[in-house]
N, C-alpha and C positions, 0 to 999 in steps of 0.2 A: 384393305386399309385397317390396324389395327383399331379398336377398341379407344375411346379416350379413357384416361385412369385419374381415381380421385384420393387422395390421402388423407386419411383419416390423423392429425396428430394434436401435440396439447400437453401439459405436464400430465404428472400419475395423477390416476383416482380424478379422475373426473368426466366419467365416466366412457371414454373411446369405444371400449368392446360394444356394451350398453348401446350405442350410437350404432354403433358397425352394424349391429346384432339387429334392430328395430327398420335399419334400410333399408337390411337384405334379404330381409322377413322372416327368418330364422334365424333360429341358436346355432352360431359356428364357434362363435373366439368366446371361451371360456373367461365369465364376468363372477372377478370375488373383490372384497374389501381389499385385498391386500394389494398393497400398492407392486407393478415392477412384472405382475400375472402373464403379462401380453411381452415377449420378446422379438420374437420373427415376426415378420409384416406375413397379417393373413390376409386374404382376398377371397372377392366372392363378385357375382357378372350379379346387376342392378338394371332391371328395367322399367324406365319409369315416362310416361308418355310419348311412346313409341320409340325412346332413347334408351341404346344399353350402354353402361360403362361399367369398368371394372372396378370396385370399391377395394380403400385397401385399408385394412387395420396395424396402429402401428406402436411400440413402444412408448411411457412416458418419456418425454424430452426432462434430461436434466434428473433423471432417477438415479435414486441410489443403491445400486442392485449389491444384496445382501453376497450373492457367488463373483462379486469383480467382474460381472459382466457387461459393466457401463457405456465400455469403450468401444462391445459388439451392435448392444443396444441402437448408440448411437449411428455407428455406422447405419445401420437398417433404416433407420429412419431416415439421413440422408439420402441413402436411395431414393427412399418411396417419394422424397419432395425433389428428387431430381427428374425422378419419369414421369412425374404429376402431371396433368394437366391442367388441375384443380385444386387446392387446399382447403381443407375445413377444417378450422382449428378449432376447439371444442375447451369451454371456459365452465365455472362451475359459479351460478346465481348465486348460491349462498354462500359460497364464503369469499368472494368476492376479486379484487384487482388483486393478483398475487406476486410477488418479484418473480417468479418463473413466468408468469402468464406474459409480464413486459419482458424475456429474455426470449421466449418462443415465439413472439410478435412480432420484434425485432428480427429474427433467423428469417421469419416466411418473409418479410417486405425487402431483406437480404436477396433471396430466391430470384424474385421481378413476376413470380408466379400469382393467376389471381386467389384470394384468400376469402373464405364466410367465415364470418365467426358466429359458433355455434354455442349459446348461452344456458347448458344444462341445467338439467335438477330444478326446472321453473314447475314443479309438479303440479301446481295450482295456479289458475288466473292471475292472482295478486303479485305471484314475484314477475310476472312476465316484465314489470317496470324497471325490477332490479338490472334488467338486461344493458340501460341504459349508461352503467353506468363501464360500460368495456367498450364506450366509443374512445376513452382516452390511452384506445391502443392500436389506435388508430388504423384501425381495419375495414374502418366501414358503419353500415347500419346490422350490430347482432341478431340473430334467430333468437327468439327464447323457444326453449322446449323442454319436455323430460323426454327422453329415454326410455324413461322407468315406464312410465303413465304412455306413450306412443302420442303425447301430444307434439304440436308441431311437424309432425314428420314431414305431410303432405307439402307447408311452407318452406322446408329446408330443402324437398327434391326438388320444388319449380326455381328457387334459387340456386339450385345445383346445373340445373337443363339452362336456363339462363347465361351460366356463367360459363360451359362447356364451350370449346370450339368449333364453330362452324365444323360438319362432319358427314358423310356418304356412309359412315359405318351403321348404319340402323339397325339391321341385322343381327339376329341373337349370334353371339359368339359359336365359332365354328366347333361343332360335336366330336369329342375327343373318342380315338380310333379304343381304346383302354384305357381303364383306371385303375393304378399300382397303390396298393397298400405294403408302408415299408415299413416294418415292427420287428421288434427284438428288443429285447434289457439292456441295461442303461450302459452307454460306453461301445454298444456296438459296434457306430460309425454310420448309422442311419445320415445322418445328414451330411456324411462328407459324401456319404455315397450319392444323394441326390443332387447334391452342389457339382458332382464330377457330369453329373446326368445333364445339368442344366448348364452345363458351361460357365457357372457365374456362382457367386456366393448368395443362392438365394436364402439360404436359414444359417445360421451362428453354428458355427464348429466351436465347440470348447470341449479340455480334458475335463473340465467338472462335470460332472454326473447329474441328470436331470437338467439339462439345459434345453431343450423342448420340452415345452409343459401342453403344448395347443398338436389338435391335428389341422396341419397346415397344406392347403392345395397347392400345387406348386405346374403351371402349365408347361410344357417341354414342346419343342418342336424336333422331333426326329426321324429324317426319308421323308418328307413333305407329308408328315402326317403328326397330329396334335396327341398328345397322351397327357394326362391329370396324375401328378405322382403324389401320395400324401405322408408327407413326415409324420409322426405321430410321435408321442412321449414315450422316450426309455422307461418301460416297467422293472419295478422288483417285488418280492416276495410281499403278497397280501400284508402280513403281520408289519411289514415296515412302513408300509403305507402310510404317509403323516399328512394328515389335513385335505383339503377339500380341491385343493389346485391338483396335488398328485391322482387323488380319487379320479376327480372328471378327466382327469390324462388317460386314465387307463379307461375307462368308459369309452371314449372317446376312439382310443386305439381299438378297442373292440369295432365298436361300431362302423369303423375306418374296414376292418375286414370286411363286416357284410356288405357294406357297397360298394368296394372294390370289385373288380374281374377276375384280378388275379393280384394275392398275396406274394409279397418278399418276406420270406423272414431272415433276416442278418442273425448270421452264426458268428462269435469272438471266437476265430481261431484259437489263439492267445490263453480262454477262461474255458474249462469245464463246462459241458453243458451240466443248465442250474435247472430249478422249477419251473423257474421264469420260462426259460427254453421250452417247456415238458408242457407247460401252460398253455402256454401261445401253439404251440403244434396241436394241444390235441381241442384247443379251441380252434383253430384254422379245419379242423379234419370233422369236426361238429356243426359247423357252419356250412360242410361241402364248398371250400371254396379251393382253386389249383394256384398250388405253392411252389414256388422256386426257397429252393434251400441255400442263401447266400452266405459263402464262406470268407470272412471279410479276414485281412490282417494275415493274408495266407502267406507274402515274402516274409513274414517273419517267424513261421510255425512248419514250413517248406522242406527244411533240414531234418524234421524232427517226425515226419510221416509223409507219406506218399498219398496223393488225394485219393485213392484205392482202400489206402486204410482207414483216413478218416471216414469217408464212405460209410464204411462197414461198422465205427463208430457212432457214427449220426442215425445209423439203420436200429443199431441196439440200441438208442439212447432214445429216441425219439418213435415211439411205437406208432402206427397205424399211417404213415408216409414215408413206406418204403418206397412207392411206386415215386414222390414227389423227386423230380431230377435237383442238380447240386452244381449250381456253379463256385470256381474258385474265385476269387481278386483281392485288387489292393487297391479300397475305394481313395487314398489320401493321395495315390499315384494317377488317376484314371486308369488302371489298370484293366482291362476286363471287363469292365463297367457294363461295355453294349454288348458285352455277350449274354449277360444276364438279361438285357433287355431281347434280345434278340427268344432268348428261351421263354420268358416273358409271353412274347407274340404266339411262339409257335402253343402256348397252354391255350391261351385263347382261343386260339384256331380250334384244340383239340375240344374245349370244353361247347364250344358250338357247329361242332361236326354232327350230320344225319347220318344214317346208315339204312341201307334197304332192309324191309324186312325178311327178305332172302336171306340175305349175308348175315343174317343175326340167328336165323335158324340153323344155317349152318355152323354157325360158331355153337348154337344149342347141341345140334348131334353132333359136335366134336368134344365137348364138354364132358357128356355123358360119354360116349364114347372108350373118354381118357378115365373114367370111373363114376362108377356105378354107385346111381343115387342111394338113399338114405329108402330104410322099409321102414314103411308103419309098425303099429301095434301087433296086426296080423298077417306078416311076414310079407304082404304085397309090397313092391317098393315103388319110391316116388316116380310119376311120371310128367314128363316136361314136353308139354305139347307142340307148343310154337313160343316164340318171342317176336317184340316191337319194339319202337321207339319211338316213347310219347313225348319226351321233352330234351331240352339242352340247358347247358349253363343249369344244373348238371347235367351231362346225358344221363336218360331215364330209360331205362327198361323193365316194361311190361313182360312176365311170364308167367304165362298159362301154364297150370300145375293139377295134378292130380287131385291132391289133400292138400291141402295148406299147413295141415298138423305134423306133417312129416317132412316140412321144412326146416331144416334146420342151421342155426346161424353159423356155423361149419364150414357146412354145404353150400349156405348163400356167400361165406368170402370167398371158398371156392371157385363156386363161377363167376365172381368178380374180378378175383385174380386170372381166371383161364379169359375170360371177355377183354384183357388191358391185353394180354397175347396176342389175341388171335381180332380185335376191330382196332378202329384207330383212337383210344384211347388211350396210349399205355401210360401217362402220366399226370390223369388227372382224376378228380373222385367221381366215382360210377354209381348211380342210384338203383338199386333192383326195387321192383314191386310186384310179388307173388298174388296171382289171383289164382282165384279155383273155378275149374273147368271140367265138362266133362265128356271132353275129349276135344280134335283136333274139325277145326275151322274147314278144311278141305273136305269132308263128307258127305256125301250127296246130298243135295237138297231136298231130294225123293223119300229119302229114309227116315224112318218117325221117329224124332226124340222129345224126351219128356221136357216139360217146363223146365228152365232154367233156376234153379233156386239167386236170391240174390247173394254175388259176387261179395268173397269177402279178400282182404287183402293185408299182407302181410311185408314191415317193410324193412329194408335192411340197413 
């Protein structure tokens, strides 16, 4: 049984994200002065006395979106009060009854959904009275609270558990199989491509550039299994960066990487790869996280190279994920869409595969093998005793090495690249860690060797 869902709505600037933000006990939906910040309805699972529901954060009602995006705006937000189970309309104490606040009061008693009204920016005891005076919007008895201050929360959740429906779903929200981080510069098509993924217009498609400002979670069900995809905001060039909404976009988008499984980065067929592009890659290859390279807008670039060339393009352009694989499509068609996802899964697979330590030895004497280590100062050359694997998500490998000092970073993408060969890695980032040994683990136990100095280690 799904989740019951609650909407967070209310004109601009009075505080929603704020609200959103203080219920879900974290910073998700990005909180500035300026009114119009919060477009796409974000969400976030709410557990609050043994009750989980989904919370949803949502545009102001009745904004005046400076890029003509009013009319997407609004759409969103009827969604979110059509799947509601719950509305929380959210008013602001101090400045008090507003002709929006009686046009969105109107809309929810419109709905036939239940409604709290929540009385912000009560930052101190004494305005909690001013709350009184938004019965004549006829909703109810108001919450006063701040947001800001985290007072009231506790009274807005047990009004919230209250007003929920009767429900068997207690249960925290079922654990998503991966979580997709979709990033690229502005205009890419990030979000038509997630809208193809989710079968439904879950984020605003517009040709205006920057039209995701939030990293937005967005749940997908696909093969009876749950995946988290996160829209994040179209980046551009550091120096264009204006103000503090595009700032935490791009923060935001980063961060979107690290706890991700696995990164999409969307390629503009169409645009030259820019910085932007150059950025994002070699922050994706810094982070160690496995990238799908998605080539968005490709029925209209199809004519004009062969995926072979662009390939070899993307390889020059984008240094150190040669290994990362490339799908093509055409996210505005669903084109292709689940192949991406599909390659998606199999990265995953790859970045939490074991490996015996047999088979890692032997990918070691095939290495060497294929060429001969690196000599020290005094012409002895490096030797490679054994290899392991101590971790995954990245796979890590441990190898025992002669000198440490005659490792050289060459030599270690060397065997990084011969290791995506010859184990089952071949498309995701590989972690070496060089320790120094003095000699090989299989030697008799009979045999006298000296204290072990402490192990130092060298990483790639």
């Amino acid at each position: 049984m799904p989740l019951s869902v609650v909407a967070i709505v209310g004109r601009p600037n009075v505080g929603k994200s704020s609200l959103f933000n203080l219920l879900a006990g974290r910073q998700i939906a990005i909180v500035d002065p300026t009114a119009g910040v919060t477009r796409d309805r974000v969400s976030a699972f709410v557990e609050s006395g043994r009750r989980w529901f989904e919370l949803q954060d949502t545009g102001g009602m009745g904004m005046d979106d400076a890029d003509q995006l009013a009319a997407e705006v609004e759409d969103q937000i009827a969604r979110a009060i059509d799947e509601a189970d719950l509305l929380v309309m959210v008013a602001d104490v101090r400045a008090g009854v507003e002709p929006l606040d009686k046009v969105a009061a109107e809309r929810l008693r419109r709905s036939g959904k239940p409604v709290i009204l929540a009385a912000n920016k009560a930052d101190v005891a004494r305005l909690d009275t001013e709350a009184a005076q938004f019965f004549s919007l006829g909703l109810g008895e108001p919450v006063p609270l701040s947001a800001k201050q985290g007072r009231g929360r506790d009274a807005l959740l047990r009004r919230i558990r209250d007003g929920l429906p009767p429900s068997d779903a207690d249960a925290p929200p079922k654990k998503a199989a991966m979580t997709l981080a979709i990033v690229g510069k502005r205009n890419a098509g990030k979000s038509t491509f997630i809208n193809s993924l989710a079968g439904e217009p879950r984020v605003i498609v517009s040709e205006v550039p920057g039209t995701t400002r939030d990293s937005v979670d967005i749940r997908i069900e696909k093969d009876d299994e749950t995946y988290v995809v996160i829209d994040t905001a179209g980046l551009r060039k550091k120096r264009k960066v204006s103000g503090d909404v595009e700032f935490y976009g791009r923060v935001r988008a980063e961060r979107a990487v690290r706890r991700a499984d696995v990164t999409l980065l969307l390629i503009d067929a169409m645009v030259p790869i820019s910085k932007v592009d150059k950025h994002l890659g070699r922050f994706i290859v810094d982070a160690r996280k496995p990238v799908v390279l998605v080539v968005n807008k490709w029925d209209l670039a199809k004519d004009k190279a062969t995926t072979g060339q662009f390939a070899d393009y993307l390889s020059a352009e984008l240094t150190g994920l040669d290994y990362a694989p490339i799908t093509f499509l055409t996210a505005l068609e669903g084109r292709n869409t689940q192949a991406a996802l599909d390659v998606a899964r199999s990265l995953f697979n790859q970045a939490h595969t074991r490996v015996s330590t047999a088979r890692i030895n032997k990918a070691v004497a095939a290495a060497v093998r294929h060429r001969k280590p690196p000599a020290g100062r005094h012409g002895a050359p490096l030797k490679l005793y054994y290899g392991t694997q101590v971790a995954v998500d990245p796979p890590t490998l441990a190898l025992f090495v002669s000198d440490l000092d005659n490792v050289t970073d060459e030599f270690a993408r060397y065997l990084a690249n011969r290791f995506r060969e010859t184990l089952p890695f071949a498309e995701v980032p590989l972690r070496l860690l060089f320790r120094q040994s003095h000699g090989k683990t299989d030697e008799p136990k009979t045999k006298p060797r000296p204290a072990a100095p402490k192990r130092r280690r060298k990483r790639l």
